[in-house]
VOBA-1610 file (N, C-alpha, C; in pm, whole numbers, padded with zeros to 5 digits, always signed):
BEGIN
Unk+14908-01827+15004Unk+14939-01750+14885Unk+14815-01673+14840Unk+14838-01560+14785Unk+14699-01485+14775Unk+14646-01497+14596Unk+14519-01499+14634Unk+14457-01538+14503Unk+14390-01433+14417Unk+14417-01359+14351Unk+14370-01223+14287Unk+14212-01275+14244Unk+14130-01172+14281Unk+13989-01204+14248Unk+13995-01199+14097Unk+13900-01256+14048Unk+13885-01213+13912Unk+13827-01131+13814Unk+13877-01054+13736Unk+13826-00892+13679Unk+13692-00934+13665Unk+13616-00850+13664Unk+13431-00852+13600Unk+13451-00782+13523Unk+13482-00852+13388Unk+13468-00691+13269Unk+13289-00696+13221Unk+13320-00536+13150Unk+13163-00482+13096Unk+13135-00595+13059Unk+13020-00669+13041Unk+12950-00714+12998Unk+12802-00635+12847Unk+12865-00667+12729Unk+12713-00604+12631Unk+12568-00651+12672Unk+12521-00570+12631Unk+12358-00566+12692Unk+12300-00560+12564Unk+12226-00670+12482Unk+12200-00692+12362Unk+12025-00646+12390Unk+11975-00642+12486Unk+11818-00672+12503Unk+11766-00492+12467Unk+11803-00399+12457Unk+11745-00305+12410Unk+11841-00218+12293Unk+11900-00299+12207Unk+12011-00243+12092Unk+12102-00205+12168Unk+12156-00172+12036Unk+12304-00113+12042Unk+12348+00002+12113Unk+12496-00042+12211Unk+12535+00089+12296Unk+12479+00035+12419Unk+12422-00059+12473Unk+12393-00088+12657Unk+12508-00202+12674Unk+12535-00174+12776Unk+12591-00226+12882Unk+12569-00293+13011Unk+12616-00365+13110Unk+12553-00421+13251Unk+12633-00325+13307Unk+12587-00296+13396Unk+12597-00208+13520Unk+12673-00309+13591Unk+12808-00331+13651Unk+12873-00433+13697Unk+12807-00441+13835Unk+12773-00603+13842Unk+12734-00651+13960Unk+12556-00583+13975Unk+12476-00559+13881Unk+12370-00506+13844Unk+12299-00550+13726Unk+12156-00590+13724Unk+12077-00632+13607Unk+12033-00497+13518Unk+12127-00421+13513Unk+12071-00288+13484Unk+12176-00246+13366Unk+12081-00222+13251Unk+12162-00174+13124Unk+12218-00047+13078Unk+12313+00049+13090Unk+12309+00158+13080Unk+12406+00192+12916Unk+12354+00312+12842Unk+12424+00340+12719Unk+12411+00486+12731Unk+12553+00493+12746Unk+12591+00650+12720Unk+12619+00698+12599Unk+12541+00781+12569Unk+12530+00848+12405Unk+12583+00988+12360Unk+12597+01085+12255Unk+12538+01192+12260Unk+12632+01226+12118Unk+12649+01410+12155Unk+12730+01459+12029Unk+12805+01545+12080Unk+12886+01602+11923Unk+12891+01782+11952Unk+12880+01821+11851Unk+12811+01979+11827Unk+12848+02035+11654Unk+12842+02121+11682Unk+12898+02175+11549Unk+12964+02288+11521Unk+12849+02344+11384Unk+12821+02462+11392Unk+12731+02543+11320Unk+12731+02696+11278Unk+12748+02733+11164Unk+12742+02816+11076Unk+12592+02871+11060Unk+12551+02957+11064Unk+12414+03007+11032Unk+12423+03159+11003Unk+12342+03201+10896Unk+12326+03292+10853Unk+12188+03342+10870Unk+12138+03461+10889Unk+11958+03525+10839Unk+11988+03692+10765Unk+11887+03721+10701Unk+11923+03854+10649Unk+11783+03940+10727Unk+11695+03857+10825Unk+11583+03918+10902Unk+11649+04065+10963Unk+11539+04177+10896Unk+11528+04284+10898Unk+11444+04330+11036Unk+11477+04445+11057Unk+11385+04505+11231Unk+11236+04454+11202Unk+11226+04542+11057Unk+11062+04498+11064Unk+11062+04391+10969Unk+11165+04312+10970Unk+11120+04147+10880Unk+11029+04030+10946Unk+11020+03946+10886Unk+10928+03836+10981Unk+11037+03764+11047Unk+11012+03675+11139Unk+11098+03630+11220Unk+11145+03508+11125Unk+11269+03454+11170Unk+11366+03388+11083Unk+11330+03311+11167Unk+11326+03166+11084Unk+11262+03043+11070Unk+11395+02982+11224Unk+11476+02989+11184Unk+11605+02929+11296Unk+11615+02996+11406Unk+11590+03094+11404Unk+11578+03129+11523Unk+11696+03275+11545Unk+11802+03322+11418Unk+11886+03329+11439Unk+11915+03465+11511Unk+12020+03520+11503Unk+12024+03691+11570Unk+12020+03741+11427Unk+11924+03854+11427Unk+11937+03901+11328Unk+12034+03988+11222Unk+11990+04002+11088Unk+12095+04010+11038Unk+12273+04020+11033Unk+12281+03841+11105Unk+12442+03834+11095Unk+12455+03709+11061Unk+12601+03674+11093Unk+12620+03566+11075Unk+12649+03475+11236Unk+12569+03324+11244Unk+12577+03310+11380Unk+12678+03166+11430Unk+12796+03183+11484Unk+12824+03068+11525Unk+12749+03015+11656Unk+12735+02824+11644Unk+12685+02767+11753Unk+12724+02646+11766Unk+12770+02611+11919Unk+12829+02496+11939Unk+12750+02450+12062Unk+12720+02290+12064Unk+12636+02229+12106Unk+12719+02093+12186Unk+12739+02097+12290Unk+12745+01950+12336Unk+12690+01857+12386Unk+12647+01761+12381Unk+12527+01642+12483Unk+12564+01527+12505Unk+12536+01478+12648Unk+12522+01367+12638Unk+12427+01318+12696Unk+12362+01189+12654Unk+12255+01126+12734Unk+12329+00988+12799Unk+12248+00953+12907Unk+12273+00863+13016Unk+12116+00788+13005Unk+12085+00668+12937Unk+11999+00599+12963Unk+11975+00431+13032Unk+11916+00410+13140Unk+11935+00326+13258Unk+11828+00250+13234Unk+11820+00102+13185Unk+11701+00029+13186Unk+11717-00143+13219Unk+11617-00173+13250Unk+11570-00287+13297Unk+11490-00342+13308Unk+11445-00495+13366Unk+11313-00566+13306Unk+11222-00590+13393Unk+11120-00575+13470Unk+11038-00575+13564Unk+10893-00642+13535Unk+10857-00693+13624Unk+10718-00794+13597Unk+10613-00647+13560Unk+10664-00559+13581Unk+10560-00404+13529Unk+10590-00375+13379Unk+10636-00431+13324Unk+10769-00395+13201Unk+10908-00323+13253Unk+10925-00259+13155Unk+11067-00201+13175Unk+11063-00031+13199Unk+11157-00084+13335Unk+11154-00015+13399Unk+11264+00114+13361Unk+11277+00233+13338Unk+11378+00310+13223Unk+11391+00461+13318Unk+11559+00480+13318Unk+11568+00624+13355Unk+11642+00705+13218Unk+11597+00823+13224Unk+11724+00898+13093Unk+11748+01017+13142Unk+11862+01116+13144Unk+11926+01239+13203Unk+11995+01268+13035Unk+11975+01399+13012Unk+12029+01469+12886Unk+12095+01581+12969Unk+12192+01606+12913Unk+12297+01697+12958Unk+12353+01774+12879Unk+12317+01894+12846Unk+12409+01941+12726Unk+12446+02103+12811Unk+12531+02170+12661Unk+12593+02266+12722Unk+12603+02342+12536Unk+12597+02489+12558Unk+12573+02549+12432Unk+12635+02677+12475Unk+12745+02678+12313Unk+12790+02849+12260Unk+12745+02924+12151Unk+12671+03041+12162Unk+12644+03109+12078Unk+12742+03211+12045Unk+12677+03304+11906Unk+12735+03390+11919Unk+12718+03528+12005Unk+12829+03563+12022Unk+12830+03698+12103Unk+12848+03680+12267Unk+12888+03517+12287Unk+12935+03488+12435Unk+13060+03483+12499Unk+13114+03556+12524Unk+13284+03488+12502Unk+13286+03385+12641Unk+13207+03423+12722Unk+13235+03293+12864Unk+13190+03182+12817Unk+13293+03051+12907Unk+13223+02950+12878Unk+13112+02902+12909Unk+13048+02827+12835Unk+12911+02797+12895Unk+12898+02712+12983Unk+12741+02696+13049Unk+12745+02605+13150Unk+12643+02492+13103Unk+12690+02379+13190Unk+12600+02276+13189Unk+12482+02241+13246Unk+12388+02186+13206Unk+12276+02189+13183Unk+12177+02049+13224Unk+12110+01985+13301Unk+12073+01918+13256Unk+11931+01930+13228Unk+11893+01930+13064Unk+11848+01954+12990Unk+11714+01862+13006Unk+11684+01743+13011Unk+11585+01627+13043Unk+11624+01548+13133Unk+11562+01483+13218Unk+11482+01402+13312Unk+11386+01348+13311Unk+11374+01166+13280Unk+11226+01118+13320Unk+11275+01011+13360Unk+11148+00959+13417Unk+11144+00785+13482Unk+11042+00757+13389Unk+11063+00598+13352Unk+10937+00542+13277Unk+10938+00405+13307Unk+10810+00345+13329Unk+10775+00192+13392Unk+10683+00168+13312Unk+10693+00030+13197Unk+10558+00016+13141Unk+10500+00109+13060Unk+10411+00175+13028Unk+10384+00265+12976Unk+10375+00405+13028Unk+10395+00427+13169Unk+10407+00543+13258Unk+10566+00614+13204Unk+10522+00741+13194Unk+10614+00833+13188Unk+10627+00924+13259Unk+10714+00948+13363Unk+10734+01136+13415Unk+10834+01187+13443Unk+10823+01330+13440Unk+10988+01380+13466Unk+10957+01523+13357Unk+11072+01560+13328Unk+11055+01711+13215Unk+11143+01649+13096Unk+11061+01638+12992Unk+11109+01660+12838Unk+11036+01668+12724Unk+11023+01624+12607Unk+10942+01693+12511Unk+10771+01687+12529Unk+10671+01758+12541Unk+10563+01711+12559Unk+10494+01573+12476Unk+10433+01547+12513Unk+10335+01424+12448Unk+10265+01481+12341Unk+10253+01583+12303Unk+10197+01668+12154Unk+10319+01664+12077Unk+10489+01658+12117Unk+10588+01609+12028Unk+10645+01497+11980Unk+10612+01437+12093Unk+10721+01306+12110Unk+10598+01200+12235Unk+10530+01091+12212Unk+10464+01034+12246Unk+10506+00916+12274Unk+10497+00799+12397Unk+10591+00658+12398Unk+10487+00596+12266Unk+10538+00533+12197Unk+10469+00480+12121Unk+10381+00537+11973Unk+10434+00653+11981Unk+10378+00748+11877Unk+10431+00746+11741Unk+10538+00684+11709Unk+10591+00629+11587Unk+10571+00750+11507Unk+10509+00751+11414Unk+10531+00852+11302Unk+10464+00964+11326Unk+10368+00968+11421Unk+10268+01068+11488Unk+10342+01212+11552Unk+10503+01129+11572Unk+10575+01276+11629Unk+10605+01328+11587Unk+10696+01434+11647Unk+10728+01541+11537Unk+10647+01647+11437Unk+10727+01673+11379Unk+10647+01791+11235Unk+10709+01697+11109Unk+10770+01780+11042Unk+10890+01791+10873Unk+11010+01686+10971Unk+11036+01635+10809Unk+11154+01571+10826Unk+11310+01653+10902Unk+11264+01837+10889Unk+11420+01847+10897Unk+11455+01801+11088Unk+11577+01896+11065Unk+11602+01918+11248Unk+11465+02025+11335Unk+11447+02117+11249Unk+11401+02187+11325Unk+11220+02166+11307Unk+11153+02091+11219Unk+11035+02005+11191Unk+10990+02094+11184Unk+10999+02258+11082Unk+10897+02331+11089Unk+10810+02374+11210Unk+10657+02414+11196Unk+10640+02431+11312Unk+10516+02318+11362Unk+10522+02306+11463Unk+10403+02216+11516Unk+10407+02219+11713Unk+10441+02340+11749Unk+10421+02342+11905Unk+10559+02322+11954Unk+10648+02286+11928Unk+10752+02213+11985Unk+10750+02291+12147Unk+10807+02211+12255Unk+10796+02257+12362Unk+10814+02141+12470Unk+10913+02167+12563Unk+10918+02067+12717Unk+10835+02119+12833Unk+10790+01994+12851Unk+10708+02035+12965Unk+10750+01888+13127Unk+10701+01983+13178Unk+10684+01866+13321Unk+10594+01767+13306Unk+10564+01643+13329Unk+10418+01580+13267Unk+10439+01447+13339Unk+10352+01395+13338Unk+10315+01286+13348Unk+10236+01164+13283Unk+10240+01052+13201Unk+10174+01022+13080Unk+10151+00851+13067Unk+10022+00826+13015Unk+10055+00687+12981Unk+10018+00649+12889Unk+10141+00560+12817Unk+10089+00560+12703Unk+10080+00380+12635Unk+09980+00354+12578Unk+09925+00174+12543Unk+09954+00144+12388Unk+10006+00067+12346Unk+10016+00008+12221Unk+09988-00098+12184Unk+09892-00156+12081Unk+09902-00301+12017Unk+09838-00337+11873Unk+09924-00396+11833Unk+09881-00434+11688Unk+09887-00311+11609Unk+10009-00210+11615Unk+09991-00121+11557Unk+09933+00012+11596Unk+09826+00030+11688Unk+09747+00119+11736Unk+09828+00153+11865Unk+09770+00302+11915Unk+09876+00333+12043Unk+09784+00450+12055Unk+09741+00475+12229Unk+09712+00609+12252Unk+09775+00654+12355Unk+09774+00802+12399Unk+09864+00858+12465Unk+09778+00957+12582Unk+09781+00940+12668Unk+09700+01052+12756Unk+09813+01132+12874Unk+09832+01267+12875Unk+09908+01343+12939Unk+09909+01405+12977Unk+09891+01414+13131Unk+09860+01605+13232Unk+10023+01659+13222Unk+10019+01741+13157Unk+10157+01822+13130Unk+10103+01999+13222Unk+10277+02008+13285Unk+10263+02167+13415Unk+10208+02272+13292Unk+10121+02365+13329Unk+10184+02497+13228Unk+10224+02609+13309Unk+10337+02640+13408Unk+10374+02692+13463Unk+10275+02754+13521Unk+10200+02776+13541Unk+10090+02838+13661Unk+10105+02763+13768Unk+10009+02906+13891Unk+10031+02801+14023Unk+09934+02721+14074Unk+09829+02779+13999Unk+09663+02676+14037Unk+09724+02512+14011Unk+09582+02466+14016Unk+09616+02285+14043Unk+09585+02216+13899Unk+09523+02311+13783Unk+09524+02267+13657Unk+09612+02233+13577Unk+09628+02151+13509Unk+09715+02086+13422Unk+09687+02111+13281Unk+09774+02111+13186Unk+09729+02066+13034Unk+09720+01953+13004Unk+09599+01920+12922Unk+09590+01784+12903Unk+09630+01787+12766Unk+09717+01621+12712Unk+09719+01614+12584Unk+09684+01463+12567Unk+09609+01413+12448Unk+09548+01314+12433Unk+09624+01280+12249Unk+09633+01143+12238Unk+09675+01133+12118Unk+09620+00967+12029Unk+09595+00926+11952Unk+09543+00790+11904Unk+09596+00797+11737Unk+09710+00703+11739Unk+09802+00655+11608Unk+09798+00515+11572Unk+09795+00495+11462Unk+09795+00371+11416Unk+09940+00381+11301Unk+10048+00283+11322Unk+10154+00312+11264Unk+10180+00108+11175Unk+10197+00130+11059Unk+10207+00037+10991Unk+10316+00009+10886Unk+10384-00082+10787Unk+10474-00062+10735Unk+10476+00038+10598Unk+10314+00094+10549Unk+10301+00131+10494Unk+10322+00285+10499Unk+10349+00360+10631Unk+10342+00465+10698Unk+10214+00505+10821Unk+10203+00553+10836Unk+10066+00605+10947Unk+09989+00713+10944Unk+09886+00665+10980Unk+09771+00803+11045Unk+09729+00838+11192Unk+09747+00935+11224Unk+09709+01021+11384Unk+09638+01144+11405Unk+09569+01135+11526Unk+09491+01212+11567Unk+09533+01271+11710Unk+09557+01386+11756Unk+09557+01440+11876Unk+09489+01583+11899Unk+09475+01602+12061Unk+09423+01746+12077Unk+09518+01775+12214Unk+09520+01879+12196Unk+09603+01948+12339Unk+09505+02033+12403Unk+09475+02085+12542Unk+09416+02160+12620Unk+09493+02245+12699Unk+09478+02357+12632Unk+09584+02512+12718Unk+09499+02547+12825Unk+09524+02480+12960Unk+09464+02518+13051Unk+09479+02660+13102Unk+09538+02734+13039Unk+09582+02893+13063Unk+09680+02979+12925Unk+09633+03018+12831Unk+09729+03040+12744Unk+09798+03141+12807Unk+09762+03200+12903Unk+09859+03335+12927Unk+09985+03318+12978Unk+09969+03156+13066Unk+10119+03137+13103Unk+10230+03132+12972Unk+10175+03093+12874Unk+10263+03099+12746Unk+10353+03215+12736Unk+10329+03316+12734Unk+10451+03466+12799Unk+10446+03513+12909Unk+10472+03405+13021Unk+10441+03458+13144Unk+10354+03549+13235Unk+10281+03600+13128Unk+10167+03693+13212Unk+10059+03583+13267Unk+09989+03720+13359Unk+09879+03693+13455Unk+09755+03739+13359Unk+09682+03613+13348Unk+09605+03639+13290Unk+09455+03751+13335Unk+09417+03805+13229Unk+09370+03948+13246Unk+09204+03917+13174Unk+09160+03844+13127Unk+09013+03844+13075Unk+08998+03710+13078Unk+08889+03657+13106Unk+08811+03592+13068Unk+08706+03515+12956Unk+08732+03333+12874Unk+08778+03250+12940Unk+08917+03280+12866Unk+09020+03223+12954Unk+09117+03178+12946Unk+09178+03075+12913Unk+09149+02976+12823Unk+09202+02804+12797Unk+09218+02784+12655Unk+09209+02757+12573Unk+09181+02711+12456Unk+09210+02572+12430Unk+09181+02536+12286Unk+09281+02381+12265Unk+09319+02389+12107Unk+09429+02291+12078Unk+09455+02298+12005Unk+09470+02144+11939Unk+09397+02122+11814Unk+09400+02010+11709Unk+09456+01943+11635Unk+09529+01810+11578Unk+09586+01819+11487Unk+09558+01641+11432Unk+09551+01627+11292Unk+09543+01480+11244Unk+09656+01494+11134Unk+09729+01361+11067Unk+09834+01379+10953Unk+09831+01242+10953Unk+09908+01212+10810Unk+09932+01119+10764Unk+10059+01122+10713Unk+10136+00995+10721Unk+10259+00921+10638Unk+10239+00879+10564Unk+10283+00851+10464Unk+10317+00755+10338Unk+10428+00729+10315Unk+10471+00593+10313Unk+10616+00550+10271Unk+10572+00525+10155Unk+10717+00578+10054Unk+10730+00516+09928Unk+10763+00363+09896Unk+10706+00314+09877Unk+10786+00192+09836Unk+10899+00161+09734Unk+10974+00073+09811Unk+11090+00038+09743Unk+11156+00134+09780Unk+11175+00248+09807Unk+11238+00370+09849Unk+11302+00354+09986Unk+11388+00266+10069Unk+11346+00275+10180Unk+11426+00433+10272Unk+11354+00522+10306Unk+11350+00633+10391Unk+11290+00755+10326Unk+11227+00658+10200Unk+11160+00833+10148Unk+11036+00833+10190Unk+10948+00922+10221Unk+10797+00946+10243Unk+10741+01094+10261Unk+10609+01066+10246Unk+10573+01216+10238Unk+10451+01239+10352Unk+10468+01327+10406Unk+10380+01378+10581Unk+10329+01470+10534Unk+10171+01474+10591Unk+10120+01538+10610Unk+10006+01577+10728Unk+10043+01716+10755Unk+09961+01749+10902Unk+09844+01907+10858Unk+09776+01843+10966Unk+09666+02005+10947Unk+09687+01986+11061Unk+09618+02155+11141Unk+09596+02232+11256Unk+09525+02281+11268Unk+09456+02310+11429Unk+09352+02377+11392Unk+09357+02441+11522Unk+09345+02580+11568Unk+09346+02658+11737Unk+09212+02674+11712Unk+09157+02713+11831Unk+09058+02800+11870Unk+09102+02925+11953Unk+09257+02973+11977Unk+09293+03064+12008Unk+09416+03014+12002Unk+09489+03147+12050Unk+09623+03183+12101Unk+09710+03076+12214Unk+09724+02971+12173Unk+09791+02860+12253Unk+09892+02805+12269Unk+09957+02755+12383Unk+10063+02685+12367Unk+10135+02589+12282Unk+10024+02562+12164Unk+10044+02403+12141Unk+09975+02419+11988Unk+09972+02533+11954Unk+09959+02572+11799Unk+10079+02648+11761Unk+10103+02621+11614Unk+10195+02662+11474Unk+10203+02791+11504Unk+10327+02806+11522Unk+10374+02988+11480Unk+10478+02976+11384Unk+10471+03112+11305Unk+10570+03120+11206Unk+10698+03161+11258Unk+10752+03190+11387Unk+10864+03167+11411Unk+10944+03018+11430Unk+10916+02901+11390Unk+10940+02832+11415Unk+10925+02757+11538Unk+11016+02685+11596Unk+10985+02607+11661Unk+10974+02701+11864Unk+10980+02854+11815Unk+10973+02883+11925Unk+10821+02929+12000Unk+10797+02853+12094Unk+10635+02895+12153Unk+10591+03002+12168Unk+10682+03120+12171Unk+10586+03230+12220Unk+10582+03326+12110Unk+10564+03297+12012Unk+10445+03389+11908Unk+10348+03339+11894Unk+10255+03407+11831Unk+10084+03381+11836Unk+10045+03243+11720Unk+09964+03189+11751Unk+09939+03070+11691Unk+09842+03113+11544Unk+09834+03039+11486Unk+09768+03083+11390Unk+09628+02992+11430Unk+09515+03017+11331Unk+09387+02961+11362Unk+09385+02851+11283Unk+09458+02807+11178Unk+09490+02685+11091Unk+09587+02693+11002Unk+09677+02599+10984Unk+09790+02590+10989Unk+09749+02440+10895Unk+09847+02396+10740Unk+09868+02325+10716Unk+10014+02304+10694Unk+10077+02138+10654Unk+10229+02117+10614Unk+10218+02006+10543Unk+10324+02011+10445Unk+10369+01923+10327Unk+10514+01908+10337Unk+10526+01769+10375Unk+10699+01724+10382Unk+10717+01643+10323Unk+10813+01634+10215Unk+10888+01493+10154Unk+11009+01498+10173Unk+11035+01373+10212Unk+11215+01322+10230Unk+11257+01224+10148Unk+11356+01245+10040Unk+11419+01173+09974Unk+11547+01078+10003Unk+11559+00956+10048Unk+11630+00887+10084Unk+11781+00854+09916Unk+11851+00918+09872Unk+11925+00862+09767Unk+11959+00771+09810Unk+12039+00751+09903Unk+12140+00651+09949Unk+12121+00626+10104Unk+12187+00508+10133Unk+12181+00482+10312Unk+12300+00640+10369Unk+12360+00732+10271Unk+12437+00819+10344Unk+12361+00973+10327Unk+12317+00958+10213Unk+12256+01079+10174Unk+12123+01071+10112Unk+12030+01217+10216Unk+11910+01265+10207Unk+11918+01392+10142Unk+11778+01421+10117Unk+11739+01573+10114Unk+11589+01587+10123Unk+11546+01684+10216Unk+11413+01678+10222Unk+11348+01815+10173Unk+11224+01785+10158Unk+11136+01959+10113Unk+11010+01979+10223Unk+10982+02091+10245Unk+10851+02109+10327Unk+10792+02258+10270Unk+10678+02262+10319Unk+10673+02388+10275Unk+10519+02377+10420Unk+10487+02512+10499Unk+10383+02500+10557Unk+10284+02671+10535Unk+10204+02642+10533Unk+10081+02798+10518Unk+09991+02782+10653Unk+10003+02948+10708Unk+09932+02964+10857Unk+09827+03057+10787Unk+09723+03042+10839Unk+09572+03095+10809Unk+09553+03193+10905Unk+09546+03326+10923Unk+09476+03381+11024Unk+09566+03390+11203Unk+09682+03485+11170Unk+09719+03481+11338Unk+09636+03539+11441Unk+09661+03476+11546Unk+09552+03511+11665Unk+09636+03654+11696Unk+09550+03761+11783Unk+09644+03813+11869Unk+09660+03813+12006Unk+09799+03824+12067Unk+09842+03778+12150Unk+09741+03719+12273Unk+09739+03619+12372Unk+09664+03589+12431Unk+09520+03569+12386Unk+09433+03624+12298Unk+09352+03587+12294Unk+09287+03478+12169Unk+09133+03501+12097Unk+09094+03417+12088Unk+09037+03494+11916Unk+09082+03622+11920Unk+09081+03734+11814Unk+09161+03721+11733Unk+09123+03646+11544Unk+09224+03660+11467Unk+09217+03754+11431Unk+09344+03801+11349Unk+09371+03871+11311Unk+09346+03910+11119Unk+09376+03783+11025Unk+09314+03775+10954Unk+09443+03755+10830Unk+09530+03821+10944Unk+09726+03797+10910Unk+09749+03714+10816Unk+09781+03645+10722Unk+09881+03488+10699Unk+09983+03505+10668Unk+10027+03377+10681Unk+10197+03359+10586Unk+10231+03247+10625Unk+10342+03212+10565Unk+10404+03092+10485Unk+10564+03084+10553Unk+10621+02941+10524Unk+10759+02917+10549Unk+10749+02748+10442Unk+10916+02764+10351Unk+10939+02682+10317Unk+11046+02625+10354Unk+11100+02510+10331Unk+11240+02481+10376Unk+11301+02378+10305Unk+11463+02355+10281Unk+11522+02287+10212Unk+11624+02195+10290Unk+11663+02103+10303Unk+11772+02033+10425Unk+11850+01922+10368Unk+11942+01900+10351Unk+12084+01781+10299Unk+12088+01741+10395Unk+12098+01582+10426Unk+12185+01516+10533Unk+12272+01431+10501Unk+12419+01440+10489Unk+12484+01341+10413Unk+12594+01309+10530Unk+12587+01204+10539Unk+12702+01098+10650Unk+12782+01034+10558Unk+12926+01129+10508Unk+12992+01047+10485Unk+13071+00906+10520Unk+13115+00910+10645Unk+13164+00844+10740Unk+13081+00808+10855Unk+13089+00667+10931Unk+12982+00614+11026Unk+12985+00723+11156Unk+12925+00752+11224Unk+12921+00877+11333Unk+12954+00988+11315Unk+12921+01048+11196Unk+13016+01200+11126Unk+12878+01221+11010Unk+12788+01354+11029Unk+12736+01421+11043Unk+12737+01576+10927Unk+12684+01541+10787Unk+12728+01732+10738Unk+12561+01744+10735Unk+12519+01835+10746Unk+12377+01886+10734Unk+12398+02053+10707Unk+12303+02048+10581Unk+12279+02202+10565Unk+12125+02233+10525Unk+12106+02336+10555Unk+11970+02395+10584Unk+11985+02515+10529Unk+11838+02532+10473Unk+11808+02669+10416Unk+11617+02718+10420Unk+11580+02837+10475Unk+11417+02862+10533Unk+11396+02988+10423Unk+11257+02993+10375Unk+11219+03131+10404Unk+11048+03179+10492Unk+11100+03243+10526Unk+10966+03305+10561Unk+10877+03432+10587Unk+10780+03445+10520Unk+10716+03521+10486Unk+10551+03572+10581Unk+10485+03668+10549Unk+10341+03689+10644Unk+10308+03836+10555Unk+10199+03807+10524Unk+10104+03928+10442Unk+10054+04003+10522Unk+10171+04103+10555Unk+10142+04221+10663Unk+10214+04369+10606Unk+10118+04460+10606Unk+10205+04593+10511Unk+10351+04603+10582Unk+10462+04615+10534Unk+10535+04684+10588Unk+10687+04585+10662Unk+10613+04454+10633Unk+10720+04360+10708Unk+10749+04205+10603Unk+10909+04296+10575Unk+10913+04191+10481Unk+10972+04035+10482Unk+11007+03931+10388Unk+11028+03829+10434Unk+11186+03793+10453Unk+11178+03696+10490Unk+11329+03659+10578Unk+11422+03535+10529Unk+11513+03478+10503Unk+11586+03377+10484Unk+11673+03363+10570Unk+11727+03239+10578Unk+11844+03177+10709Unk+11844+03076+10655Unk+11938+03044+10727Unk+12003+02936+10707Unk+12079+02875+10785Unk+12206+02732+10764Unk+12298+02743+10829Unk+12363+02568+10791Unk+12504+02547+10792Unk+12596+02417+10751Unk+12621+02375+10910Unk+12606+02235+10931Unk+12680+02198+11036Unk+12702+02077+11060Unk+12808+02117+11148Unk+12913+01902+11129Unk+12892+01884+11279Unk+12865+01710+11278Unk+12816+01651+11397Unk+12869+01543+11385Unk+12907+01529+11547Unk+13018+01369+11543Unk+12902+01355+11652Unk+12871+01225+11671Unk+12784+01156+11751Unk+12894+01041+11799Unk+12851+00998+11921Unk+12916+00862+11974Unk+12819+00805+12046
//
């Protein structure tokens, strides 16, 4: 008589939170994540306005739809843990009518404190960097370099303290790397950090071939957290900057996009107000000192400013309203300032 084997159902994977799973017939935890949203955005950026903080098309109104998912693969090894992650997304703007294509967006392997593969640099997002990452509380963190790179990284933590060392590609074909270096100390009280980045070529930053001599710069940055007490999710960040030129890895007033000119110092002021476990609202405001011009090491003497306003309210558990509002400005004859914005709903699973 035949004996039906018996089902192997999923098994939960409690050892790295919520959302892993066993890999059936495998010591290997995997949690599939991600979203989709839907987005409304507005800018009133003029030909000769300053560039709008979001990024948006100018003066219209912009729909954008976003899908992702991540795939993260981990396990326990006498090296530590041993970790894969694949991000996958797929995006509609306006003015596309085809559908879009998919993407995969990030790739890394990580063992222990080793990281490599392509996703946010180690000047954004650091293993172990706790409050050190990022910019501003909102989505789009103001500005502070944002940027993926190819890299390779390792990064050590204990008792609070953590440093980060990282040869990241900068698309050139020589054998130089960018280096980024980082040292945080993160506590319940909030944290303080220190990093520097090294533009082993700023010119790859808009694809040109670089044309004078030297060519590298670096770029600086230290900040501090403060949690409020008793507050739990409110606190207030603060970061300075500092280029010695036109770099990959310094503040532009377009936001979070790399290829406008960096400024020569750059400060930011963020507070996030926690009301409730459903609803936030945060403030930032940041001032750029002196834009470089392009490629080089020549300010200009330029400044300007961007402030920003952001709601995050989760009515419901995995359901998502966020609205946003920028302006931004630069003391230049002739080019005036800009607002955007934009509402958007996000279901996460």
């Amino acid at each position: 008589m035949y004996e039906p084997e018996p089902v192997e159902y999923v098994k939960v994977c409690d050892a790295y939170g919520a959302g892993f799973f066993y890999i059936p017939g495998t010591e290997t935890c995997l949690s599939i994540s991600g979203y989709v949203w839907v987005q409304l955005g507005y800018t009133n950026q003029k030909l000769r306005g300053t560039p709008n903080y979001h990024q948006l098309a100018a003066n219209s109104y912009n729909p954008y739809i976003r899908a992702r998912v991540n795939f993260d693969a981990r396990s326990d090894t006498e090296w530590g843990t041993l970790r894969s992650y694949i991000r996958v997304q797929s995006e509609w703007f306006s003015g596309v009518s085809a559908d879009a294509n998919a993407v995969v967006d990030q790739a890394f392997i990580e063992l222990g404190g080793f990281r490599a593969g392509y996703t946010e640099t180690a000047w954004n997002d650091a293993m172990h960097g706790g409050v050190a990452n990022w910019g501003s509380h909102s989505d789009w963190g103001m500005s502070y370099g944002y940027q993926q790179r190819f890299l390779i990284s390792y990064s050590f933590a204990a008792n609070g303290f953590s440093a980060t060392l990282s040869l990241e590609d900068d698309d050139n074909v020589n054998y130089m790397p960018d280096v980024v270096a980082l040292v945080a100390y993160n506590a319940g009280w909030g944290g303080v950090w220190a990093k520097v980045a090294y533009d082993e070529d700023r010119f790859d930053k808009y694809g040109a071939i670089a044309f004078a001599s030297p060519f590298d710069g670096f770029t600086a940055s230290i900040g501090a957290q403060i949690n409020i007490p008793n507050m739990e999710g409110s606190n207030l960040r603060l970061i300075g900057y500092y280029s010695d030129s036109d770099t990959r890895y310094g503040p532009t007033l377009a936001g979070i996009d790399p290829f406008g000119p960096s400024s020569k110092w750059s400060v930011m002021a963020a507070y996030n107000h926690a009301f409730s476990s459903t609803l936030s609202v945060s403030l930032a405001a940041q001032y750029f000192d002196s834009f470089y011009v392009p490629f080089t090491s020549l300010a200009t003497g330029i400044d300007g400013y961007q402030i920003e306003a952001e709601m995050v309210w989760t009515p419901v558990t995995n359901f998502e309203v966020r609205a946003a509002l920028a302006y931004s400005d630069v003391n230049a004859a002739g080019v005036s300032g800009t607002t955007s914005g934009f509402v958007r709903f996000t279901r996460y699973f």
